[in-house]
N, C-alpha and C positions, 0 to 999 in steps of 0.2 A: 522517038522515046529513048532516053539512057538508058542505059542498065550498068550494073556495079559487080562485078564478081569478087568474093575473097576468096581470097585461095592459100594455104597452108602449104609451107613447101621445107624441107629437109633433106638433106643429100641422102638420108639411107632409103626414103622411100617414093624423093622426086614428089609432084605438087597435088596437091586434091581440091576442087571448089567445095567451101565448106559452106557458103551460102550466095544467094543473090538477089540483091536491091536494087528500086527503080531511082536511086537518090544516096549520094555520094556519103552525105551526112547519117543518112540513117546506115550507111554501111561503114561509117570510122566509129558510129556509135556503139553496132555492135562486137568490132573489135576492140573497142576501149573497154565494154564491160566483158565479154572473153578470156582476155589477159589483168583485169583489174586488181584481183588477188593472188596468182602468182606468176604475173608475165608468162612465160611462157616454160617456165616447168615441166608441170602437169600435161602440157598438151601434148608436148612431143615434136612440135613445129621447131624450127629456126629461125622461120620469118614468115609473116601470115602479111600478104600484099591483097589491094587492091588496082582491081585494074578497070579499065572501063570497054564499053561493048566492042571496042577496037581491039582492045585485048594491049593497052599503051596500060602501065603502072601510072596509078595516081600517089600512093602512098605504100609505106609498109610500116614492119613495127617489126623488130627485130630484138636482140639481147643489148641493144646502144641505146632505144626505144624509137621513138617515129621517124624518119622519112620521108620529105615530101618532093615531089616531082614535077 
């Protein structure tokens, strides 16, 4: 079985898994609506990546916007 981690990451406080999915798409989904209305402002992230159960980067979304791997 997959699995999808996101994980929020910032140089002042280094990275957090902010959630985790069995399905790559349901986890760019929930970072497309996360950042929908003010990228990433509000959140306090730098870059909010996905990586997968290997712990390899599939994607991110950063202040340039997405990323893929």
């Amino acid at each position: 079985m997959q699995k999808y981690d996101v994980l929020g990451y910032a140089d002042s406080c280094g990275a957090e898994v902010l959630a985790e999915f069995k399905d790559y798409n349901e986890a760019k989904g929930w970072v497309a609506g996360y950042v929908r209305f003010d990228g990433l402002r509000q959140s306090g992230w730098e870059e909010i990546l996905i990586r997968d159960k290997d712990g390899e980067p599939q994607s991110a979304f950063d202040a340039y916007g997405w990323t893929h791997y």
